[in-house]
Structure formats: C-alpha cells, structure tokens
N, C-alpha and C positions, 0 to 999 in steps of 0.2 A: 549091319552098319546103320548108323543114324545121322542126320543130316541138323548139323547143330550151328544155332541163331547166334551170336552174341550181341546183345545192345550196351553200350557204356553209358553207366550212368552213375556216378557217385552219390544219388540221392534215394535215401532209404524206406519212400513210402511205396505202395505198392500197387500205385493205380494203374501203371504202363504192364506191370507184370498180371495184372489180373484182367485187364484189357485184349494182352496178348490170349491168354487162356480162355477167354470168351470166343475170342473167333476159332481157337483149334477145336473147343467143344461143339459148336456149330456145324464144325466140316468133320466130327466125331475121328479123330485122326491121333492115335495115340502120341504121346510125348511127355517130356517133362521140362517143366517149366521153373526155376531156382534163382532165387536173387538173392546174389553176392553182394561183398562189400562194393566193388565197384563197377558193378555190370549185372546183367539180367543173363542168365545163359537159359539156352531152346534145344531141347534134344528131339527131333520131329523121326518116326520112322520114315524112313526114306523107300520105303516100299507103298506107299499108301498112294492109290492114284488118285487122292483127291491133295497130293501137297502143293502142286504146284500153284492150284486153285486157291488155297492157302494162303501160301504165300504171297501170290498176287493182291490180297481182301487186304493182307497185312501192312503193304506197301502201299492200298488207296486208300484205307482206314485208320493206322494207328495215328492217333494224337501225334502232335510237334510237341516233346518238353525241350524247354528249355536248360533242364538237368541232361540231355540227351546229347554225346557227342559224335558218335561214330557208331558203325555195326561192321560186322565180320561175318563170312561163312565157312565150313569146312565138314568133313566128312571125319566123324569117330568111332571108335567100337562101341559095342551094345546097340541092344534094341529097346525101347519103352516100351513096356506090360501093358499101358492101360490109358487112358482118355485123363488129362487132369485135372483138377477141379479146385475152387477158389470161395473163399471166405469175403463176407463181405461186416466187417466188425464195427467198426465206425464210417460217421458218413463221410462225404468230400465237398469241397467248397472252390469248382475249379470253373476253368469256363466252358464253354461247349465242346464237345469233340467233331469234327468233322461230320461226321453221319447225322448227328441231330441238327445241326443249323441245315444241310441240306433239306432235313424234312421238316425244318420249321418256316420252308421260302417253298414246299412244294405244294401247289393248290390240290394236288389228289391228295397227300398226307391228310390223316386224324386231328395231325398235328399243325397244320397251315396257321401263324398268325399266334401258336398258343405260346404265350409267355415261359409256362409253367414246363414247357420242353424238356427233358435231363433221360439220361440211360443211368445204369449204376457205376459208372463210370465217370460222370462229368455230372457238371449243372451245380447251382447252388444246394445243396440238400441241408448244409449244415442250420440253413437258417431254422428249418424247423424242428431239430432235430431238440428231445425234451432230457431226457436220462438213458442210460443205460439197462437193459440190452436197446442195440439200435435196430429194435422191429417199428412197423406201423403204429402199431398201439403207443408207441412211447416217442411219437412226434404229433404236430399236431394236424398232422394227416390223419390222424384216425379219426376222423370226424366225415371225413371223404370215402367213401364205399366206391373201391375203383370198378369199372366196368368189366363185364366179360371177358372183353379182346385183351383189355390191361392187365388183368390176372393173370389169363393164359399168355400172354407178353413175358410175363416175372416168371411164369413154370417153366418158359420154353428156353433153349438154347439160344443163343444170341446175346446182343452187348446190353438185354433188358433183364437179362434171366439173374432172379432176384432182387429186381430192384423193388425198394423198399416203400420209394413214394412215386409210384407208375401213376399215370391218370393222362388224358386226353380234353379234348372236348366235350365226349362223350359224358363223362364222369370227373373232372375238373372243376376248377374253383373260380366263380365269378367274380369280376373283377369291376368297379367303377370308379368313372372321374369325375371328381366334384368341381364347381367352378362358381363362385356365388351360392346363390341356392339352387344350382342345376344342378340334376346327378345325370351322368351313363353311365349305362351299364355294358358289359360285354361278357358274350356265356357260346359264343359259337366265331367260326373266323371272320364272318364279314362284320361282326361286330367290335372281332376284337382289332380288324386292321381298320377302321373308321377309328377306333378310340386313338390308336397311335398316330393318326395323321391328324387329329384334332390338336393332339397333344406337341408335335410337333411343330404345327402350323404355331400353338400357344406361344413355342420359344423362339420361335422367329420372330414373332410381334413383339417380343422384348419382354414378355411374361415368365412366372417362375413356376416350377414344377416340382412339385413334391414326390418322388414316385417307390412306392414301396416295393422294393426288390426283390429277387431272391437271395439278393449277398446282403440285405436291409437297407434300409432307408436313403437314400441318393437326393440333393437338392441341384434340381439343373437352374442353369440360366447361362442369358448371353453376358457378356463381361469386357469393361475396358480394361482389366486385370486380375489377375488371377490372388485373393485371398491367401495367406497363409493355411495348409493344410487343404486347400484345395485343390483340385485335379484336373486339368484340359483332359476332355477323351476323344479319341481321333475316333473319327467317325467311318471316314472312305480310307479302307487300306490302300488302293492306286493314287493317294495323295500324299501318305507318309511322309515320304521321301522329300515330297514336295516342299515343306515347311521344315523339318526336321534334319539335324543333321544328324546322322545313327553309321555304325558300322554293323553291319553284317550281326553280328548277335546280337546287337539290340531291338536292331527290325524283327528279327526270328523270335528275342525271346517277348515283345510286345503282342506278337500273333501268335503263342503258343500255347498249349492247353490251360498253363499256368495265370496267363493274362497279369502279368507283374503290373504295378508301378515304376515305371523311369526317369529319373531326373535325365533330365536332354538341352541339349543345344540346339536351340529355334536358328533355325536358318531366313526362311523366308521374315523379309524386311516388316511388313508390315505386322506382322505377332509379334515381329521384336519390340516393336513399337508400344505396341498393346500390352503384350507379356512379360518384354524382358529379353534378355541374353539364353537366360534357361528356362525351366517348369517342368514339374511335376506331369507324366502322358502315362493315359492309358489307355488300350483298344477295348470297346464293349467284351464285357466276358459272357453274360449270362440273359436269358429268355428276354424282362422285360429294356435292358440296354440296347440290346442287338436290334429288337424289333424299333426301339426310339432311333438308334443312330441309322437303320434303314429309310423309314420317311425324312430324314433331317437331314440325310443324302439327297434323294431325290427333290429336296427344297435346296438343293445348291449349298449347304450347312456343313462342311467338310470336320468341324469339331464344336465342341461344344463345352462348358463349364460345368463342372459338378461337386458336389460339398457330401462325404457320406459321412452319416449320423446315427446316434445311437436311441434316439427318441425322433417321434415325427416334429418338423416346427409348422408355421403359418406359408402360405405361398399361395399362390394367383390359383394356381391349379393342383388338384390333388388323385395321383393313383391308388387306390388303398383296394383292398383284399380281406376279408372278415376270418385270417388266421395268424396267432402271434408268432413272430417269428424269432431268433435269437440276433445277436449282435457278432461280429469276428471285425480285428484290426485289421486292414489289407496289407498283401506283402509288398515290399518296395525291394526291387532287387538292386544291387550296386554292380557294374560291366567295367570291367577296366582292363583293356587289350582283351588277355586269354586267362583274365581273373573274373568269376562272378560270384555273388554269394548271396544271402538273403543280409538285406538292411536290419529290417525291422517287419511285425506284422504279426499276427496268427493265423491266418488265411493259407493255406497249403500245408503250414508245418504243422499242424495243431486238427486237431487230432491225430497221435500218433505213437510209437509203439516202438522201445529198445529192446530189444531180446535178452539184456543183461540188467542187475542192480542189487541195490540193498534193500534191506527193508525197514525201509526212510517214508514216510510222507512229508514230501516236499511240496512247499505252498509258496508261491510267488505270484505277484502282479494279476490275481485274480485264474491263471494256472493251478492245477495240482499233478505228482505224480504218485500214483498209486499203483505198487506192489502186486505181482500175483502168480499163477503158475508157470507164467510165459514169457515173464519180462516186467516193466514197468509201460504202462498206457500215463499218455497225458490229454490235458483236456482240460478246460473249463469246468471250474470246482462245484458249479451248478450242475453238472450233469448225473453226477454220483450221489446216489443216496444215502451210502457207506462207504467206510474201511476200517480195516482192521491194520494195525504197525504197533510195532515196536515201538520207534524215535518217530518226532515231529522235525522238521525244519521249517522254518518260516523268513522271508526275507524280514529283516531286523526295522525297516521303515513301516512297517504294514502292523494294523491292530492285527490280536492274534483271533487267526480263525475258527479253531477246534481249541477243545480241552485235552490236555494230556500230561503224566506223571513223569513223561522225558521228552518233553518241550525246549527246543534250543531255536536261536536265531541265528540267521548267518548274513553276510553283509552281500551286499549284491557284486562288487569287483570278483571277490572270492568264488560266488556261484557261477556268475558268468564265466569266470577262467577256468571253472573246474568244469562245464559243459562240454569245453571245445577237450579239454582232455580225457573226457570220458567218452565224446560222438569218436572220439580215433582211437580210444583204446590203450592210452598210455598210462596206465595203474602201474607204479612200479621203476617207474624211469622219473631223471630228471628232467624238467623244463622251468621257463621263466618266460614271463608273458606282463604281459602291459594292457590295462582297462581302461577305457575312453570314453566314459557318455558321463559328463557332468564335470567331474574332478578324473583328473588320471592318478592310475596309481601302478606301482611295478608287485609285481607277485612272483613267487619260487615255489615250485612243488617237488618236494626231494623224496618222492615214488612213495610215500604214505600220507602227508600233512600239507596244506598250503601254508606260506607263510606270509606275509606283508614288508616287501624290501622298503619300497617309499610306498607309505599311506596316503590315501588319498586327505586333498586338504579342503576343509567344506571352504567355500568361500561367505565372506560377510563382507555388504559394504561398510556397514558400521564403521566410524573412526577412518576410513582411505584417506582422506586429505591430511592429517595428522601425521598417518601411517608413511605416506608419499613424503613429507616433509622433513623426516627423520631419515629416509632410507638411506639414505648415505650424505658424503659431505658436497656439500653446496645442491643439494634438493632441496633445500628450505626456499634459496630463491628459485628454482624452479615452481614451487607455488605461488611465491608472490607473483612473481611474473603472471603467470595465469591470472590471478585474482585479480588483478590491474589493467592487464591487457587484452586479454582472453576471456570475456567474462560468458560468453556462449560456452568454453570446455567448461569451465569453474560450474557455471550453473547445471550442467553435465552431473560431475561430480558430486554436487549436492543431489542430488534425483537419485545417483544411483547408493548413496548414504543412507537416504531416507526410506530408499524401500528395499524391499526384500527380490532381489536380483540375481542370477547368477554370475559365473563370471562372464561367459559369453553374452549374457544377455547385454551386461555392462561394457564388453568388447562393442559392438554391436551400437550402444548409447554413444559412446566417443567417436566413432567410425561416422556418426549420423548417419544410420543406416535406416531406411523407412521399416523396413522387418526388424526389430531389435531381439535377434535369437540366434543359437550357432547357424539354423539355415541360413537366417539372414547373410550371415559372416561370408559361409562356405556359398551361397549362391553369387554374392559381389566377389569371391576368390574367382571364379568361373571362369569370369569376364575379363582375367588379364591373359593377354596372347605374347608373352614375351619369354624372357629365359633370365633366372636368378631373380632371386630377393634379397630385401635385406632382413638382419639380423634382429630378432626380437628378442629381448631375455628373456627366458626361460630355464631357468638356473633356479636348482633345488639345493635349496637352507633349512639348516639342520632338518636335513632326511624329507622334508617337504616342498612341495612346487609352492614358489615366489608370486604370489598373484599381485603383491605392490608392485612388485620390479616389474613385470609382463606387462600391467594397464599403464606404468610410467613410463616405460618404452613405449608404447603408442603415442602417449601425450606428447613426448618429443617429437617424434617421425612429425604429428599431426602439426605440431609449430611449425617442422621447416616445410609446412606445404606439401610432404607428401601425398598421394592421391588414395579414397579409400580403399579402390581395387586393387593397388601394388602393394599396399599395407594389409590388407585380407589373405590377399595370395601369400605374402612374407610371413602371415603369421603359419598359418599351416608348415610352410616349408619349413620354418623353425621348429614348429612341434614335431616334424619329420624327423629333422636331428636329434632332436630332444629323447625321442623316443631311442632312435634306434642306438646312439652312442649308450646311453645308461641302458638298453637291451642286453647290448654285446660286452657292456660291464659285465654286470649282472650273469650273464652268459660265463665268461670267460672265468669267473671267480670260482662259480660253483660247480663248472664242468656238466652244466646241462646240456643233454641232445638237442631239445627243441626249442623254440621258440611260438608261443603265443599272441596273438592279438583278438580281442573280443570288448566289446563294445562300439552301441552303433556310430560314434562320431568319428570311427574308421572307416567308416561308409563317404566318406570326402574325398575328393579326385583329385583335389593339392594333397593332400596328404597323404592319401594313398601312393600316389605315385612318386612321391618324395621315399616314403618307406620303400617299397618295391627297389627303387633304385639305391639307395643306400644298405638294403638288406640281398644283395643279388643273390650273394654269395651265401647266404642261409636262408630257405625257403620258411617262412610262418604256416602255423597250423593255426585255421578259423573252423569255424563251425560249418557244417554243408546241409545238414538236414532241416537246422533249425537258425533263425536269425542270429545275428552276431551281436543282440541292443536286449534290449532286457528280460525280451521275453525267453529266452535260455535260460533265466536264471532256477526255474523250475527244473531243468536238467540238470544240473549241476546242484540244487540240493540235497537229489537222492541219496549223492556221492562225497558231501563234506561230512 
C-alpha cells in the first residue's frame, strides 16, 4: 500500500512539484511524484519510518501558491520502486520560500542580511539568467566561483541540490550604495545590514532610491500619490489588513510564493486621501525588497512606493551590483469571489513549457515559442541562440524578427483566443470567444480555423466632431450646443482629434479623468458603491463596434450632470452586456460548447462581474497558466 498526497492546483508550472521532491529526497523515502492537469498527486511508501517526519517538513515548509486550493489524503495500491528525482530546465522569478527568508533574518546563517538569498526553488534567478542550456556558465553567475559549502549545498539533498546560482557571503557578489560621491560597499552581513538601514533611513528623509534587484531595477520613494504604473509595497504583513480592504485570497495570494500585484481597495482614510479609493499593492518578494521593507518596518514605514524599470534612471541614492541582469514584466493577478487569473506580466508564467504543439515559431510581444522533443518552451527570444521550424508566426504589429520561406502574421485577438483554447485542449470542438485590450472583437473556432464574427475596429479620432454631427438626426445640434456652451467638452474633442488616442484613452479625456487610460476609467469605476447603471451605447454597425455612438453617449450623460464614477461604473456594466448578449448570439447560432474570454481589459471588476452575472449559466474558459493580456499571444501562435 502507498500513502498518496493530493495537492489542487490548476497551474502547470512545476515549482511546487519539484519543491515537494526535494524534501522526499532529503528524507531518501521512495515515491512518486506526477503532475496533472489539475492537481499534483504524491504516492509516498507508507512503510518508510521516516514518512511522517516527512510529512511534517512538508506542512512547515512548502511554499503558499496562490495557484493552490485544497489537499487530500488517502491510502492506495502499489508501492514506489525508487526515490524520485527532478529536473531543473529553466530558472524561476518567484519570491522567497519560507526556509530562505528564515535564514536570511537568522544571525548564525551564512546567509544573515544577504540579498542574494534563493534555493532552486524560489528567489529571483531569472534576472541573470543569459541563454539556453540553464547552467552557471550561461548566466552571469559564472563570473562568481561559488564556495565549498555552496557546491556541496547544489551536490547535496535538499531544497539547494542543484541549484544553479548557489553563493553566500562567503562567495557572493558585493554590493554598493552611491550617494553623491560617496560609495559603500557591502561584502559580509554587518555590512550589508548597515547598507540597508542607511538606505532606509534615505527614504524616510524623503530621498529616492535606485535599487537594483533581483526581479531588476525598482525606483523607491515616499509619495503623496501613487504614479500610473507604480506600485505601493506593504511593507509590515500584521498591517495589511489595517489599510487594505482584501478577502481572504487576496491577503493569501499577496503573501504567497508568487508575490502577485493586486489592485485593492484602501481602507484606511488617510491613503485614501494620499492614494485614492484603490492602487496597485504588492508584499516584498525577493532578497534585496525584504531586507529594505525590514528596516522601513522598524522605522515605523508600514509601505512604501515603488516604480520598476527596465534601465537604471538618476535618484538621491543608488544600490547597484557589477552583474547585468535581465528585465521580466511583473504579474498582476485579477481575484474576483472564487475567480482568479493572471492579468497581465511575464514574471511566473514565462518561462515555461506545453507538453503539446506544432511546429510553428511563434514570435509575439518580444516572447517566442520554440518547438522540440518534449513539447514547446517559451521564453524571451533573447535567450535562444537558434531553431529550426517549418512555419513562422509573428504578431502582425511587430517588425518581422527572423527570416523565413513560410513567414505568416497573425493578429493578436486571434492568438490570444487561440491560447486559452489550446492551455484546455479544445482542438476539435466548437467555441466563441470575445477579445478585450484595446478594440473588442467576437471570434468562432469551428474545431480547425478561427474565424472573425465582429472585427475589431481600430479607432481614429480623426474627423469625431464631424462624425458626431452626422450620427443621427438632431446630433448636428447636439454639437452646436457644445461648441456654444460647453466649450471645456468641445475643446476636449478637439485634443482628442488631434492626437493620436485610443478609445479609452479619449473615454478617459471627456470623463476628466486625471489618469486618461482604460485604468484610469476602470480605477474611477471602483469608487461607485451602488447598484445599476445606466445605459451606454454600445451597438455594433455594420459588423463593427460604434465608437461615435459610445463617446456621444458619454457627452450626453456628461451634459445632464452625470458624475464621472456612475458614468465609468455604467460604462463597463454596458460593455458587460455588450459582450455577453452578442456572446450567447454568437453561441447559440453556431452551436458552440464553450465560450471564451481573453484579453487583459477583462481583468476589470465592473466588468467582470457584470459578465460573471449575466453569463452564470455558461461558465467562460480563460487562460490559467499564462495571462489573459497579450502576453498569451505567443501561445496561441504555435497553434494558428
């Protein structure tokens, strides 16, 4: 008999599974270890008298994912032959696990104060990670000649054994903070916890901080508000709560191996004040965060402001390290009740690995997927120094990156929607699905070809005033009126004519929105606590969404005094409809099983949650491995 794990998990990468295998090989306990579509299963001999010991390591040790819902035990037939063992192929870019932050805060550790912290299991590794294969040599660790202890760390049994960029104090990378023309340096712990409380003390005094990471480049400072695209990080977990308002998976999935981004709702009055209604939170993931949000604790500093960047900029104060490192998008995850999914990001999904495909090179948004014995790997088109394929795909916006004699483009709605049908395996079946980051568009796939029901409609503002004035009978004085009375909307309207706009962004322009962007939109939606909207047009002419009709529904609402929040909130809510009535069209015509949604401006909680409710009755297939916003769109060209 064997004494077998279940863990649930619908997410396909295999850090939790090789994490599990670390500790059985450690307590040398045969088993087998196997990850399913939706769950990890643990086959342990249950004769072994070290399982329970085991088991116990498993329950104070393994990582919190946030991909993690439930575990199981039970007793089945067979016994396991043999101890199992784990690959380690590409690296990972998560936040600490449990075991290493305890020995990066314990004064006997190697490890006390060192940034540079990680097992093969967590930590940033991707940053320096240069090409394929993923050895030392081919990051920019090999410049680093790890110690004794650290070697034999990587040979031995435990959550170190093979790790790829091992290193200590001992044998570790010095680190210094420039300030003016002062440098420190730090090469041992009392120096490197001096560096962090200087540097902390810096952003208390209202100083900026440059500090090069292991996820790269991070710009702190204190803030009377938060930037677009910037990040509050909480600093003290027994505050969370305090300021934030979060259910239960969003506190868990803020502290779990994953360390996501979360759009949230600030509670405490006085960030609202500062912040806003919502913002962008995230808990320190990695060596050199953890050790800044430590002293910025202890200065009473419960969070702090952060800007991550893809090059270094100028600031008061600077951490830097003499190894280059790589750049990854962060993930932002979207929580809604007992729905969660990745937004947007490369950061967790990326690098990663289908067991199925064609053999397609697929090139998207600076992604490739490349073809091989085992599946398709994706990854950053930097890291491979060849391939070989048959066909090329390339998203259709992008110069083309390779040469080749069967070179095609594909549109990005298209790729995205063929992602989420391919991460579930529906080759063969009917669906229809609907794409949302920029222009929506409805899509059909009748189990070999996608098709385009309603194409997406670029918008121009070019000619809108014109366009508005024509759109039906008596719009004509609806302009004049504006031009006469309204000369703040009119001048609006000119701005958004003259330049090059989206639609939201020109939503957004008329809303007088300080952020003119769909976040902007969807962050003023946030902020309304009531029930029903009203009606926006949204009515699609000849086979196209109406983007005159939609901005001249606003201009009205905006005459009679509507307010920007019930008008932000109304718009989603309408786009809810919008979507799911021409869905269940769409649906009902062509006799499709499923339904689709992909694209990240599904990631909205008006809008999501208008779908959710208008679709109860037919559950949507999203993406689970990989975001739901563009960067998919690499998965989905293996397969158009």
């Amino acid at each position: 008999m064997a004494f077998a794990l279940e863990l649930m998990t619908p997410f396909s990468q295999p850090t939790i599974k090789n994490y599990l295998i670390s500790i059985v090989r450690r307590f040398g306990i045969k088993a087998v270890i196997h990850q399913q579509k939706n769950k990890i299963i643990c086959a342990f001999d249950s004769h072994d008298e070290n399982l329970q010991a085991c088991l116990e390591e498993i329950a104070a040790t393994l990582p919190a994912s946030c991909f993690l819902s439930k575990s199981e035990h039970y007793e089945m037939d067979g016994e396991p032959e043999s101890v199992p063992d784990f690959e380690v192929e590409y690296p990972v870019a998560l936040g600490l696990c449990p075991s290493c932050q305890k020995e990066m805060f314990d004064p006997s550790s190697k490890r006390y104060y060192y940034p540079f912290t990680q097992c093969t299991h967590c930590g940033g590794q991707y940053a320096f990670f240069e090409k394929y294969p993923y050895t030392r040599e081919n990051t920019t660790f090999s410049y680093v000649k790890p110690c004794p202890t650290c070697e034999e760390e990587a040979k031995s049994f435990g959550r170190r054994e093979k790790q790829v960029l091992n290193s200590c104090h001992t044998c570790g990378i010095p680190v210094k903070l420039l300030h003016k023309d002062k440098e420190r340096y730090a090469n041992d712990a009392g120096s490197f916890r001096t560096m962090f409380e200087v540097a902390a003390k810096a952003l208390r005094d209202g100083k900026t901080l440059l500090m090069k990471t292991t996820m790269g480049y991070r710009c702190f400072y204190r803030a009377e508000k938060v930037k677009p695209m910037s990040v509050l990080m909480l600093t003290n977990a027994m505050k969370i709560t305090d300021y934030c308002s979060l259910i239960n998976d969003e506190f868990n999935a803020l502290l779990s191996i994953e360390r996501p981004i979360l759009h949230v709702a600030l509670k405490d009055e006085s960030m609202r004040e500062t912040f806003g209604t919502s913002v962008d939170v995230k808990y320190p993931d990695e060596g050199f965060s953890i050790l800044l949000a430590k002293e910025l604790t202890l200065l009473g500093l419960d969070y702090i402001v952060y800007e991550a960047l893809e090059k270094p900029i100028e600031a008061d104060f600077v951490m830097d390290f003499d190894l280059e490192i790589q750049h990854q998008s962060d993930m932002r995850l979207f929580i809604n009740k007992d729905i969660k999914f990745i937004a947007s990001g490369e950061r967790v999904s990326f690098p990663s690995r289908l067991p199925y495909g064609t053999d397609t090179l697929s090139i998207a948004h600076g992604l490739v997927g490349i073809k091989d014995d085992r599946g398709v790997l994706f990854d950053q088109m930097e890291r491979f120094s060849s391939a070989s394929t048959l066909k090329v795909n390339q998203i259709e916006t992008e110069e083309p990156a390779v040469e080749s004699n069967n070179f095609h483009t594909v549109s990005l709605d298209e790729a995205s929607f063929m992602s989420v049908i391919a991460e579930h395996n529906k080759f063969g079946t009917k669906v229809v699905g609907a794409y949302f980051q920029g222009e929506p568009s409805f899509l059909y796939y009748d189990g070999k070809k996608v098709i385009r029901v309603v194409p997406p409609k670029h918008f121009s503002g070019e000619g809108i005033i014109e366009a508005m004035r024509t759109l039906r009978e008596g719009s004509d004085r609806l302009i004049d009126n504006i031009e006469k009375n309204h000369p703040r909307i009119y001048e609006t309207l000119l701005r958004i004519e003259q330049g090059n706009v989206s639609l939201f962004e020109a939503t957004a322009m008329l809303l007088e929105l300080e952020e003119e962007s769909f976040e902007g939109v969807m962050k003023e939606a946030l902020k309304f606590i009531g029930k029903g909207g009203l009606q926006i047009d949204t009515k699609v002419e000849d086979n196209r969404f109406n983007h005159v009709a939609f901005l001249a529904s606003i201009i009205s609402y905006r005459l009679a005094d509507v307010g920007s929040v019930y008008l932000s909130y109304s718009i989603f809510e309408s786009f809810g409809d919008y979507f799911s009535e021409l869905l269940s069209e769409i649906k009902g015509k062509t006799t499709a099983t499923d339904i689709v949604l992909c694209g990240s401006y599904f990631a909205g909680q008006s809008l999501f949650s208008r779908l959710q409710r208008n679709l109860k009755n037919t559950p949507v297939l999203m993406n689970v491995s990989y975001p739901i916003g563009k960067e998919n769109c690499v998965v989905g060209g293996v397969f158009l």
